[in-house]
ZATORDREN-320779 format. One record per residue (C-alpha): residue in three letters; x, y, z. Coordinates in nm, 4 decimals, decimal comma. Example, Ala and Ser with C-alpha at 12.3 -4.5 7.8 and 13.67 -1.06 7.14 Angstrom:
// residues 2
Ala	1,2300	-0,4500	0,7800
Ser	1,3670	-0,1060	0,7140
This chain:
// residues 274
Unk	3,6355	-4,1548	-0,4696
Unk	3,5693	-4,2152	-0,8346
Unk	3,6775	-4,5370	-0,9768
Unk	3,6657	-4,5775	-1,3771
Unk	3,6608	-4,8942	-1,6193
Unk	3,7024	-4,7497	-1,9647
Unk	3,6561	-5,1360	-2,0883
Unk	3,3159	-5,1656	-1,9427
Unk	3,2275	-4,7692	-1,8901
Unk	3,1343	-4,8519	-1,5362
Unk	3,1464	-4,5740	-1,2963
Unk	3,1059	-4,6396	-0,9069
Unk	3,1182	-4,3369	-0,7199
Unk	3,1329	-4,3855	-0,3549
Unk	3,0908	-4,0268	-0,1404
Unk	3,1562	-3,9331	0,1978
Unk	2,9072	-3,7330	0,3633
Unk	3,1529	-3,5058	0,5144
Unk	3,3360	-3,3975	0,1689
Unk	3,0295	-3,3595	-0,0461
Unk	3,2105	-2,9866	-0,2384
Unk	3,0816	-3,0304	-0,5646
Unk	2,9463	-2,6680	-0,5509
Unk	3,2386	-2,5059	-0,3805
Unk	3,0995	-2,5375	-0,0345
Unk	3,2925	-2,6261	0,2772
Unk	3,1389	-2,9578	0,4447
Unk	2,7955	-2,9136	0,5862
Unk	2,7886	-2,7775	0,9856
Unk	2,4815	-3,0339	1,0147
Unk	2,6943	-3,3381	0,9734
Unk	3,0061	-3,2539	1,1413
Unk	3,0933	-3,1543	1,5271
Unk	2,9833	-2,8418	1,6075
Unk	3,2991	-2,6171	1,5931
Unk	3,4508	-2,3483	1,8127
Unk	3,2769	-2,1004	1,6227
Unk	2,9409	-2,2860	1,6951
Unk	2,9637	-2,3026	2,0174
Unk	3,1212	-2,0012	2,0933
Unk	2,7927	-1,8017	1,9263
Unk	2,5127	-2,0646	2,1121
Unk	2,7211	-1,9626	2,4223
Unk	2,6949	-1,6014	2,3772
Unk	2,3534	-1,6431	2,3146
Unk	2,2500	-1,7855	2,6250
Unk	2,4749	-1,5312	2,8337
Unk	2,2761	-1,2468	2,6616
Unk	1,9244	-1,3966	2,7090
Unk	2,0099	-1,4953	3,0624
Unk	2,1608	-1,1104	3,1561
Unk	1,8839	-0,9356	2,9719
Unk	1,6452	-1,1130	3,1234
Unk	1,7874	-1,1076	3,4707
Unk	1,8429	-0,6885	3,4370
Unk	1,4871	-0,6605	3,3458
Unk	1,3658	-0,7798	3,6966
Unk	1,6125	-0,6435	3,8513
Unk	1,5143	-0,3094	3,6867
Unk	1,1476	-0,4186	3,7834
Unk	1,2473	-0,4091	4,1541
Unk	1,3924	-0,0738	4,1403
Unk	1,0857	0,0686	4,0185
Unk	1,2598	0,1095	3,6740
Unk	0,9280	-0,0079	3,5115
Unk	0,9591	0,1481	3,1747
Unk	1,3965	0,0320	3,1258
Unk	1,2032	-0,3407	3,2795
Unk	0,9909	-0,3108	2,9583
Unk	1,2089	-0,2386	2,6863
Unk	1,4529	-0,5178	2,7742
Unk	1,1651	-0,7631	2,8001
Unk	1,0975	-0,6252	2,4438
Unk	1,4512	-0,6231	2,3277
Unk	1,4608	-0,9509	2,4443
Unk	1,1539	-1,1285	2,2387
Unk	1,3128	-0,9117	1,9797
Unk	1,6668	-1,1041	1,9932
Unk	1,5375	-1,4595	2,0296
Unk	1,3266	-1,3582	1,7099
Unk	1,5998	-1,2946	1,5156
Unk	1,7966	-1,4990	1,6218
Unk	1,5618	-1,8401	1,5877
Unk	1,2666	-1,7747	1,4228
Unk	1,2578	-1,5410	1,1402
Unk	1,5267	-1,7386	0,9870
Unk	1,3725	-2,0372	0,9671
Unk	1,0548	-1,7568	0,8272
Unk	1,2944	-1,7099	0,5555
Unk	1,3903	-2,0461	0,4768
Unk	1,7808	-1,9384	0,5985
Unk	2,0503	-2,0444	0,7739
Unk	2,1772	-1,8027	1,0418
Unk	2,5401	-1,8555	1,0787
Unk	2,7604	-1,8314	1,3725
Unk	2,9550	-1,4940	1,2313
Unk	2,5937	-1,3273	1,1999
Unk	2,4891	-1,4857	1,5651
Unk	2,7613	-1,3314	1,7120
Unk	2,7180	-0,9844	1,4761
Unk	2,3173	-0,9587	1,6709
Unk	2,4445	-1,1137	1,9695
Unk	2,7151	-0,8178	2,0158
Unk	2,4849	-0,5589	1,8864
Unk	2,2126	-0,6705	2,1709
Unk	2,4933	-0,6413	2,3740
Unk	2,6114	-0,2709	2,3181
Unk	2,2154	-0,1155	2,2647
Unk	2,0544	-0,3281	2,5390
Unk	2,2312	-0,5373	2,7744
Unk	2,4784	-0,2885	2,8533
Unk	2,4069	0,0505	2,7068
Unk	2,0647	0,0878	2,9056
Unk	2,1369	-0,1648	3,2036
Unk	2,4256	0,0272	3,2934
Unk	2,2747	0,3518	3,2035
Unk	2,5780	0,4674	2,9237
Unk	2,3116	0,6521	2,7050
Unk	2,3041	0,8906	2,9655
Unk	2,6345	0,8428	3,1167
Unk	2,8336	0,9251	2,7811
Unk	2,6930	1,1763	2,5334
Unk	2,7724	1,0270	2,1837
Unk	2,6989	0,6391	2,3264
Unk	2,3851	0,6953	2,1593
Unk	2,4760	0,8349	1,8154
Unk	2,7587	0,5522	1,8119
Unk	2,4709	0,2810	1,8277
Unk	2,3268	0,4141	1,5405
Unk	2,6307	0,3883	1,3415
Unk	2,6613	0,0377	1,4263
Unk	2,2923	-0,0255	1,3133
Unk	2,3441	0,1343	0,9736
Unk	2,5952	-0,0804	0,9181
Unk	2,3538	-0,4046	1,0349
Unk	2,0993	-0,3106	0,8518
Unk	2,3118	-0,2395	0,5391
Unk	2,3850	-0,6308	0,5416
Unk	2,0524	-0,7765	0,6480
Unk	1,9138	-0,5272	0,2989
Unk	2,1597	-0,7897	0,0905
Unk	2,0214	-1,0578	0,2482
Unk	1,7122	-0,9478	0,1827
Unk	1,8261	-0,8398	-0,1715
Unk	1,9347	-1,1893	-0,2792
Unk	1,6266	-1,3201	-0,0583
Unk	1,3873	-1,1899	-0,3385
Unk	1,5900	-1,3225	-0,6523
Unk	1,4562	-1,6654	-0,7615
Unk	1,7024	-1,9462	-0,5961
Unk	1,7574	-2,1258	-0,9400
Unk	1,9241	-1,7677	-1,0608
Unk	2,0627	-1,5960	-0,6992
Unk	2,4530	-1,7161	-0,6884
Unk	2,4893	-1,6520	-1,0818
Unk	2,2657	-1,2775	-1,0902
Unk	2,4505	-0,9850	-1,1837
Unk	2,3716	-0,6393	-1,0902
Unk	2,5673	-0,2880	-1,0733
Unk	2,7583	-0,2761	-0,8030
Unk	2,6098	0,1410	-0,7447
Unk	2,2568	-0,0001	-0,7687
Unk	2,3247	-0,2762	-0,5111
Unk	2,4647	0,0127	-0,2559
Unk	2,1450	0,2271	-0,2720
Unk	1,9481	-0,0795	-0,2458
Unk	2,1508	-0,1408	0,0743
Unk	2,1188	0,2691	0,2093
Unk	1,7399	0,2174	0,1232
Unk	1,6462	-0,0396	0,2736
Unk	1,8750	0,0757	0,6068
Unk	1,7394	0,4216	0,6239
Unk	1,4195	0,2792	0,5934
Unk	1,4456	0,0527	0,9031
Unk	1,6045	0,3588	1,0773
Unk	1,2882	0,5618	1,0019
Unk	1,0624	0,2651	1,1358
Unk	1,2983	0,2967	1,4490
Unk	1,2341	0,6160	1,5290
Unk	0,8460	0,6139	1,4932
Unk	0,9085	0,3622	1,7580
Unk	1,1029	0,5548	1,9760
Unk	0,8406	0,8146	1,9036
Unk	0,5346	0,6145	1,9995
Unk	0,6943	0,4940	2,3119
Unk	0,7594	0,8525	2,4418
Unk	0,4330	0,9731	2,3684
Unk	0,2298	0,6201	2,5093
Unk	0,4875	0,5944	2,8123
Unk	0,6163	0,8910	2,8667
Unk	0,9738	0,8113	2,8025
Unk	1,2466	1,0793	2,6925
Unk	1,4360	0,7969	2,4135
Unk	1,4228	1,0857	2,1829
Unk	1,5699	1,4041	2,3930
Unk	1,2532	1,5387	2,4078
Unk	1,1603	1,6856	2,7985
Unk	1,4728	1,9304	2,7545
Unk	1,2578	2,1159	2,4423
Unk	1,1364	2,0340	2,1225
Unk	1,4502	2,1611	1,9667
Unk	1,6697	1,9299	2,1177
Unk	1,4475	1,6409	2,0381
Unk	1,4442	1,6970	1,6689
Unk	1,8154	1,7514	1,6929
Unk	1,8174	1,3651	1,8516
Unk	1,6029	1,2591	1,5704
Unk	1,8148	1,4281	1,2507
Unk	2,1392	1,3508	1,4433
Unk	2,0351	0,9455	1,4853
Unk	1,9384	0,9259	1,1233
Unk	2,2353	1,1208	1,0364
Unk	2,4441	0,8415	1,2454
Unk	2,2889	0,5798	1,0614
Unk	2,3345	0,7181	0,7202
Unk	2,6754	0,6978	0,7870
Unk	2,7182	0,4075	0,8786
Unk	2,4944	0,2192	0,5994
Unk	2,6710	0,4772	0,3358
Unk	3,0208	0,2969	0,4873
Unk	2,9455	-0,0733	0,4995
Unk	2,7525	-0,0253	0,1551
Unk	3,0102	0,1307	0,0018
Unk	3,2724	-0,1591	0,1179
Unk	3,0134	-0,4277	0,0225
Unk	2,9663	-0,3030	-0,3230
Unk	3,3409	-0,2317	-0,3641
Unk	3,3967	-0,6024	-0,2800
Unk	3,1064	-0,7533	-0,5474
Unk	3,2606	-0,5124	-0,8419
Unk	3,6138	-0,6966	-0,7508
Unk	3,4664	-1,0243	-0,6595
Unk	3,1276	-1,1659	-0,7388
Unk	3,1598	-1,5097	-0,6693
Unk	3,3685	-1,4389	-0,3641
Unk	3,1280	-1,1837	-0,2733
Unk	2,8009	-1,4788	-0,2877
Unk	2,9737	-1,7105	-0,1387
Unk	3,1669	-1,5471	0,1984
Unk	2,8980	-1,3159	0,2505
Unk	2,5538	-1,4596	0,0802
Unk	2,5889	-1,8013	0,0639
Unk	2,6290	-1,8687	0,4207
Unk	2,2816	-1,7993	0,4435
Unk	2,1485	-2,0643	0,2265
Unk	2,4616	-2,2945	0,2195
Unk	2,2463	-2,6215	0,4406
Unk	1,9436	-2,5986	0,2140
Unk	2,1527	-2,5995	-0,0876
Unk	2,3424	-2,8619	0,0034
Unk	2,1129	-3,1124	0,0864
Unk	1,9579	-3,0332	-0,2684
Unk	2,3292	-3,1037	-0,3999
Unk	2,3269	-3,4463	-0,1686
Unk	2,0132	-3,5505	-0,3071
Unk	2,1306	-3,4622	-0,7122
Unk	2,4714	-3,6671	-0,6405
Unk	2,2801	-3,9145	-0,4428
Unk	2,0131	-4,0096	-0,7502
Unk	2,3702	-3,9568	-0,9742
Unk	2,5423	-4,2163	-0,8193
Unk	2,1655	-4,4566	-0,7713
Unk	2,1782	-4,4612	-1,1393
Unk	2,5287	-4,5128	-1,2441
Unk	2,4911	-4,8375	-0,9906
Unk	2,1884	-4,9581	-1,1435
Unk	2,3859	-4,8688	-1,5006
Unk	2,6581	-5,1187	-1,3259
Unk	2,3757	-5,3594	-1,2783
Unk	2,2134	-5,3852	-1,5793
Unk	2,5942	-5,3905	-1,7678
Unk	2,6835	-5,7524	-1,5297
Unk	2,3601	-5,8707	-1,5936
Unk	2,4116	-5,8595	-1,9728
């Protein structure tokens, strides 16, 4: 509430801590109940880390050693991502991105090789790789805006063509790294993740067919993405970027109104006193 005394040019300025907006920002998830969306994503995340973890020793058991492995892996992975390399990178990780990894651990992990469906449906495979093209096409603008100075990140300007092949880049790249991994674990464990016991042919054909699925599906959600910041800049920062940064640049906001509204009380002061 701002109150004004044009006779005196006294400004109070009393501020809730729930409607602090002067940047365009919805109320900070810190200081309010933790909504439906909130919980909804901390929920998921504890189903997934309790049913990965479970079908790992239950794989164990069944003498499933190497499946046991890559969901204890997959798992360390998740909680990674999920917790720590956010708070790495100085970001937020909000509930519509929880969900986004949780639902992706979901489909490649939990139940894709729990329940067997790489081998159970022929393109289950080449689907998932869709699906991470199009993850890793968003984590690249994260990663994008990550490396632009914060004082210049929600007014930058770029092409919207250069910020797509920044986005197909960066996801092919992370596709590669995937399947040198896939590569290393058949060789050191003797796995097949890359079609390769049927004949060499066929597991080159898995490797150019995954990166093939994943082209497509960076090419798609980079395409949309870059559609959206040529139309809409500032909506395209602040739905899709600022979410990542949004608690840490509000408390700097707090603090800025905070020492505002110190000094216009002190100006008060000082103004009585004379």
């Amino acid at each position: 509430m701002l109150w004004l005394n044009i006779t005196r040019i006294n400004v109070e300025v009393k501020f809730s801590p729930l409607k602090i907006n002067k940047v365009g920002y919805p109320e900070d998830m810190s200081d309010i109940e933790i909504n439906k969306t909130s919980m909804a994503s901390g929920l998921l995340f504890w189903i997934v880390v309790l049913w990965t973890a479970v079908g790992a020793i239950a794989l164990y058991f069944r003498d499933e050693i190497f499946e046991a492995k890559v969901g204890v892996a997959a798992l360390c992975l998740y909680v990674f991502v999920q917790i720590l390399l956010p708070r790495i990178a100085s970001m937020r990780n909000p509930p519509g991105m929880q969900m986004l990894i949780s639902a992706s651990m979901i489909s490649s992990q939990t139940i894709g090789r729990y329940l067997f469906l790489y081998k159970r449906f022929e393109h289950y495979d080449s689907i998932q790789h869709v699906l991470f093209g199009m993850l890793f096409s968003l984590l690249a603008v994260l990663l994008f805006y990550r490396l632009i100075p914060e004082n210049n990140r929600k007014g930058y300007d770029i092409h919207p063509f250069v910020m797509a092949v920044f986005m197909i880049g960066v996801a092919m790249l992370l596709l590669i790294f995937w399947e040198f991994f896939e590569y290393v674990c058949d060789r050191i464990f003797l796995s097949d993740m890359q079609s390769w016991k049927q004949s060499n042919v066929s597991g080159l054909s898995d490797t150019m067919l995954d990166i093939l699925m994943g082209l497509i599906g960076s090419m798609l959600t980079a395409t949309l993405l870059a559609y959206y910041y040529a139309k809409n800049r500032s909506g395209f920062y602040m739905r899709i970027v600022a979410p990542f940064y949004r608690r840490r640049e509000l408390a700097q906001n707090r603090e800025i109104l905070t020492l505002f509204s110190d000094n216009k009380m002190l100006s008060h002061k000082d103004v009585q006193d004379e």
